[in-house]
C-alpha positions, 0 to 999 in steps of 0.5 A: 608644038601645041596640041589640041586635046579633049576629054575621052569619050564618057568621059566627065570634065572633072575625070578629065581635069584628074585624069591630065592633073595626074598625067602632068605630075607624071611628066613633071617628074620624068623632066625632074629625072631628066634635068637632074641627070643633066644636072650631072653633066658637066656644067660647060656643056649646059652652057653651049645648049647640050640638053636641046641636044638630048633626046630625053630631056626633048622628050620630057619637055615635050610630054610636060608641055603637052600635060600642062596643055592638057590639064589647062583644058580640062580645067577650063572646061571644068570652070565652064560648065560650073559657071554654067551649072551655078549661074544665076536665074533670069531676072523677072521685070514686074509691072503693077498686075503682074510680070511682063517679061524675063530679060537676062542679066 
């Protein structure tokens, strides 16, 4: 289930893209516990689908999917407004006497 997220209010893209960084490497290591407590188990239940079963590994699952969803958009938005700060100026097309008009790249 994918979940749209924004950053929070007053919050500037780059806390955002931090902020989820942090928050997945917290959930990527709740699901390191999980699957090493899975690991534990006998291996035969792994095989018949056992973890779809257990509600902490779901759980872990879940919360690192919606991390990863996260901090995907915040770092797209992070990319966009550094494209939009450091983009190019308009072009200036110059006639003999002086320009004449401005026309984007």
């Amino acid at each position: 289930m994918m979940v749209r997220v924004s950053c929070r209010p007053g919050e500037t893209p780059a806390h955002w893209c931090a902020r989820a960084t942090g928050d997945y490497v917290a959930a990527r290591t709740a699901f390191q516990i999980e699957w090493g407590r899975l690991s534990a188990v006998d291996v035969s239940l792994l095989s018949v689908g056992y973890p779809t079963l257990d509600d902490g590994y779901d759980g872990a699952m879940d919360a690192l999917e919606e991390a990863d969803n996260e901090r995907c958009e915040a770092k797209t938005e992070l990319d966009r407004e550094s494209t939009i700060a450091f983009r190019a100026a308009p072009r200036v097309k110059w006639k003999r006497g002086g320009r004449s008009g401005i026309y984007p790249e």
